[in-house]
Structures are given as structure tokens and as C-alpha cells.
N, C-alpha and C positions, 0 to 999 in steps of 0.2 A: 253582719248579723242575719242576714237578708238572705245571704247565701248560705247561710247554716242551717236553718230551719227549713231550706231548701231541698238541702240535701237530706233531710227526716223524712223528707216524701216518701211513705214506703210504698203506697200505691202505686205513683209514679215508676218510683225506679223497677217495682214488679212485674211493670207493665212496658221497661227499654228491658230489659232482661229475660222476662215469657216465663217466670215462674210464680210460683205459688207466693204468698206472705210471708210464711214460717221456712221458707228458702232462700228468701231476699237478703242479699249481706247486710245491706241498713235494719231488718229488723234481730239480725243475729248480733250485730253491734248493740242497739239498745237494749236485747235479750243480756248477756255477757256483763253489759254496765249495769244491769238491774242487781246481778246476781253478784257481780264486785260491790254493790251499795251491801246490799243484803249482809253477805259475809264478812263484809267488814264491820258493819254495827256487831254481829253476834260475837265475833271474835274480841271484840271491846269489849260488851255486856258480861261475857265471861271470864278474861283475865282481869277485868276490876279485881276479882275476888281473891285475887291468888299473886298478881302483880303488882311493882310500882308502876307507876304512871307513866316513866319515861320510857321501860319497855314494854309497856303496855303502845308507845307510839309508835317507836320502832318496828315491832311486829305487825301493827294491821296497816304501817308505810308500806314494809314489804310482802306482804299479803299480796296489798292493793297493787302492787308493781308486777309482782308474777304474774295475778289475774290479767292484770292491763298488756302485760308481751302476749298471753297465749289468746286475749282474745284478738289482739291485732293481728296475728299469725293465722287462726284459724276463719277471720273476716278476709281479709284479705286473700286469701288461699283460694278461699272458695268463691270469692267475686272473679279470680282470671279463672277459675274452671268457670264458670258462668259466661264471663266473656269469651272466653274460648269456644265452648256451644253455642254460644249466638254470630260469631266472624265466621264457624264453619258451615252452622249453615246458612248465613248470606251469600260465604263463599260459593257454598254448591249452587246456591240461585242462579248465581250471577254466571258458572262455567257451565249449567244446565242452556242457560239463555245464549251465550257468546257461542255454543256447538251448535245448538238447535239454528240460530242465524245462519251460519253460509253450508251447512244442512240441507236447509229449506231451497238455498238458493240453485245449489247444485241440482236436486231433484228436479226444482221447476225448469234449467234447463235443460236437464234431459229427457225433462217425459215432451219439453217442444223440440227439440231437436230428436226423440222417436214417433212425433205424431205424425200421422199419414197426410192432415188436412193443412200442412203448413209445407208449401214449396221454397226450399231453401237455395240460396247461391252460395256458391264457396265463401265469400265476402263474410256472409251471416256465420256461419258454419264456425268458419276460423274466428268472430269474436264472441261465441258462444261458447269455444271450447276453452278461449281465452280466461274468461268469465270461471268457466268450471275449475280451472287450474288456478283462478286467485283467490277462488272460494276455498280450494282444497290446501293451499299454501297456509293461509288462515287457519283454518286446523291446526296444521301441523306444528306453524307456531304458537298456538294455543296449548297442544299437549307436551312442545319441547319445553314452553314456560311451566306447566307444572312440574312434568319431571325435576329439570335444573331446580326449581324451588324446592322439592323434598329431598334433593344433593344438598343443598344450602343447608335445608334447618339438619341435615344427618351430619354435613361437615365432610361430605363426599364428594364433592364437586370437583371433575376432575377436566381438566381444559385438553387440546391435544392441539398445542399453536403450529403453525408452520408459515411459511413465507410464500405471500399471494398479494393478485391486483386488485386492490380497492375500489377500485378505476370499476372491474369488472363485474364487481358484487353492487356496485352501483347500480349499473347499468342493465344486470338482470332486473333489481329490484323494480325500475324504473317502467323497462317493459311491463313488469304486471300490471303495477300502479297506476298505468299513466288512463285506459279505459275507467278506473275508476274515479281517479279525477277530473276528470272530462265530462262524467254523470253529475260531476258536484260544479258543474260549470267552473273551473280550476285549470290552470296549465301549469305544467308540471316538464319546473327547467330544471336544466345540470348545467353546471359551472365549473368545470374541472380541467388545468392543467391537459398540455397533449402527453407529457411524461411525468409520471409519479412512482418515486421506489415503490417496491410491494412494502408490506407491514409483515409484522411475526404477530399471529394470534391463533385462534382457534376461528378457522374460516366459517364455520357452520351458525354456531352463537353469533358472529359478529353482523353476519348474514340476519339473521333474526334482529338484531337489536336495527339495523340500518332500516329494514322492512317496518319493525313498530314504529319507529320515528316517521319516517312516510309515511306509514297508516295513521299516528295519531295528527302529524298537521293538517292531512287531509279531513279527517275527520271533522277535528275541531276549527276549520276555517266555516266561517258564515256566510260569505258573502264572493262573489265573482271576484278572481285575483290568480293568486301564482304561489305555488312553494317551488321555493330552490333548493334544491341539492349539490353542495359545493366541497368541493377539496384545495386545502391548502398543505403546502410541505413546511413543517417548519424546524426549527432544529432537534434533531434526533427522533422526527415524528412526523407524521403525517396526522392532521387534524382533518375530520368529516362535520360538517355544518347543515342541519334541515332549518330553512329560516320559511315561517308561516306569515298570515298575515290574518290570522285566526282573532279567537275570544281573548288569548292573552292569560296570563295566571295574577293574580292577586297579590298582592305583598303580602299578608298572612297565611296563604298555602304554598307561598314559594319555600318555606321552611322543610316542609313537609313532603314536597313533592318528590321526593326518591324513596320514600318510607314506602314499608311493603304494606297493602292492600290499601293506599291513601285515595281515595278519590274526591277531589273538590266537589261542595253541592251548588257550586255555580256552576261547574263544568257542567254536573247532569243535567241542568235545565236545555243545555245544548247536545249535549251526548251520552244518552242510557247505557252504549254500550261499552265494553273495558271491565279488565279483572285487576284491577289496581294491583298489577306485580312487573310490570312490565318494565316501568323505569327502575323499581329495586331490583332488578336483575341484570339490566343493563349495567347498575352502578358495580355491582359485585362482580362481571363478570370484564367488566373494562376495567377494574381496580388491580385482577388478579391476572389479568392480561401488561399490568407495567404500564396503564394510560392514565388518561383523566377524563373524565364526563362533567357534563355543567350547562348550567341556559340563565340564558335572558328572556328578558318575559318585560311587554306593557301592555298592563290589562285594556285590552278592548280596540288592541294594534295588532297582538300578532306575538311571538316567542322566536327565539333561535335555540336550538338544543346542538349541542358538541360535542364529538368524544374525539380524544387523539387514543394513538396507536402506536409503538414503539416502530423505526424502520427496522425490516430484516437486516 
């Protein structure tokens, strides 16, 4: 009951939604049931005169039924445009905030690596260009994740697989990463086989999804430790492993966690940043690749995230 009267809150829900009163689905809902009371009395009041009784019931049953579908339709309609205006523009916050980040960061190293009052050695040189080049990768995966997402919702998405080293897209990714795990006091191992078949996928996406996986155990680790990066072959596949030793995921957002824009609000309390699409992208784009994606998670230990790959 508790939660019925809950949900009448039209102030409330005015106020998760950013519109007016007489905009609000909850008060268009109780608008609609006013006006089904209404019409249904008048509709009585006036076939008394003129009807029997039994279809005098049947007509204002089905009255009340029509009214009751188009107001459900025209509530409900208008609550996903509603939510739909409010995810986008969280969305825009949140890819305003996630560009402006390694942005910033690239700037600040280049206006120190053009300043006159700062004597540089190759040593600095070479991890400052380092720096610019994980900042500018970041980007990139940042605008190759929107694009792929508006393939997805058009149903254009279109893959271009070929046969390549796992091994090797590792081991790039590795290089960028590894300066930034090292700022998070983190060391940052690979576990892999000396020969591993190539896989058949689309090298560029798979590149990007291996990248986010590093980038988010790194992120979401807390404390001084280690993420692995591991491969294993197994039948008719080759399986990639990032195991953390992070925050951990919760048993009621493990459900969720491949939904597109999900972000746990325990996760934020440890990390603002993220455009909650990164694993639903992953999941679509390893699915339509012939693999499987999947993790383990204990909360306040750490997660293992996995995807196999079909061998060439």
C-alpha cells in the first residue's frame, strides 16, 4: 500500500523527470482516471432513461475499458519520451565530462613539454608522449564506442573479422596501460602461453573491448595489487581473462551489468568516470563475433571479466 501511494508523488516524480506537474505521467494517470470516473457516471445517468440495466452495465464496462487502454498507452508513451530526455541528457554530461578528461590531460602535457622553463631529458620526453598517446587512445575509444552504439540502435553494425594475434593486441594494449597503472601503484602482469592460434574477429573492436577491460580493472582497483591479463586456448577458442583485485560487483548489479548505460552507485562512489556502454558493447560485439563474454565478481575482492573468440 506503501508503495502505491508512493508512487502518487507527483511532486517527486516531477522532480526525477525535470518537468512541469501537468507533464508528469503520474499526474496524466490521475488526470485520465478522473475523467474515466466522470464519464462513466454520465454515461449511467443517461442510459437509465432510455436502457435496461444489464446494458446499461455492459456499455459503461466497456467505456471504462477503452478509456482505461488509451490512457495506459498515452501514460506510458509519454513517460519513455520523458525518460528518454532525461538518459540523453545525462548521457551528454557524462561524454561532455569523459572527452573533456584526457583533453585536459593532453594539453597540460604539451603546453609542459613546449615550455622553455622546463629542461627535459629523452627519458621525460618519451613518457610524456607516452601519456599523450593513452590520452588520445582514450578518445578514440570513447567516439569508436558512440559510433558502434548508433550501428547498434540503427541495426547497422557491421563487423569486418579476419585472422590475427591476440597475443599481440594484448601486448600493445599493455604498453599504454602499464604507465597508468603504475600511477595507481598497480602492476600490471600478462599470463600468456608462448603460442597461441590467431582468432577470426574484427581486430579493431576487439582491440577496444581488451583496452576497456584494462582500463576499467585498473580503474576500479582500490588499493596496491596487480591486474592480470591472461590467455588461455581452449576448444575451438581462444579465451582472454582481465582478473582485478578491485571493489568487486554486488550481487544485485551483477544482473545488470552488461545493460546499456548501467552504472552501479557503488561503483561511483569509487569511480565518476565511465559512459555505461562499454560492456553492452563488448557483449554485442563478442556475441556477433561467434564468442562468449562473462565475469565473476566478489564484492570487495576483486572481478574476473572473459571473452572467448572463435580460432581462425
Amino acid at each position: 500500500m506503501r508503495r502505491f501511494f508512493n508512487s502518487l508523488n507527483l511532486y517527486k516524480d516531477c522532480r526525477k523527470y525535470n518537468v512541469k506537474i501537468w507533464q508528469c505521467p503520474q499526474f496524466l494517470f490521475l488526470l485520465m482516471g478522473l475523467i474515466i470516473i466522470c464519464s462513466t457516471a454520465i454515461t449511467n445517468t443517461v442510459a437509465q432513461e432510455y436502457l435496461e440495466p444489464h446494458f446499461i452495465a455492459l456499455i459503461v464496462l466497456g467505456e471504462a475499458l477503452v478509456l482505461f487502454i488509451i490512457n495506459y498507452i498515452l501514460v506510458s508513451s509519454f513517460e519513455r519520451i520523458v525518460q528518454s530526455i532525461k538518459t540523453k541528457s545525462e548521457f551528454i554530461s557524462i561524454i561532455s565530462h569523459r572527452l573533456r578528461t584526457p583533453l585536459s590531460a593532453i594539453k597540460w602535457q604539451l603546453d609542459l613539454l613546449l615550455s622553455k622553463k622546463v629542461e627535459w631529458n629523452q627519458e621525460e620526453i618519451n613518457r610524456s608522449f607516452l601519456e599523450v598517446q593513452n590520452q588520445n587512445e582514450k578518445m578514440i575509444n570513447i567516439i569508436n564506442s558512440l559510433l558502434d552504439l548508433n550501428l547498434i540502435e540503427d541495426d547497422n553494425l557491421i563487423l569486418y573479422p579476419s585472422s590475427f594475434s591476440l597475443r599481440k593486441v594484448i601486448d600493445e594494449i599493455v604498453k599504454l596501460q602499464s604507465s597508468v597503472a603504475a600511477k595507481e601503484n598497480l602492476s600490471l602482469v600478462v599470463d600468456m602461453p608462448e603460442e597461441t592460434p590467431n582468432v577470426f574477429a574484427d581486430r579493431i573492436k576487439i582491440k577496444n573491448i581488451v583496452y576497456h577491460f584494462i582500463d576499467n580493472a585498473i580503474r576500479y582497483s582500490t588499493r596496491k595489487g596487480k591486474v592480470t591479463v591472461s590467455l588461455e586456448v581452449i576448444p575451438k577458442a581462444v579465451r582472454c581473462l582481465v582478473t582485478d583485485e578491485g571493489v568487486g560487483i554486488s550481487q544485485k548489479d551483477a544482473k545488470n551489468i552488461f545493460n546499456k548505460f548501467f552504472r552501479s552507485k557503488e561503483i561511483l562512489y569509487y569511480q565518476t568516470e565511465g559512459t555505461g556502454i562499454g560492456l553492452y558493447l563488448a557483449k554485442v560485439i563478442i556475441e556477433k563475433s561467434g564468442g562468449k563474454i562473462g565475469f565473476s565478481s566478489v564484492e570487495g575482492r576483486g572481478s574476473i571479466f572473459w571473452f572467448t573468440l572463435p580460432i581462425a
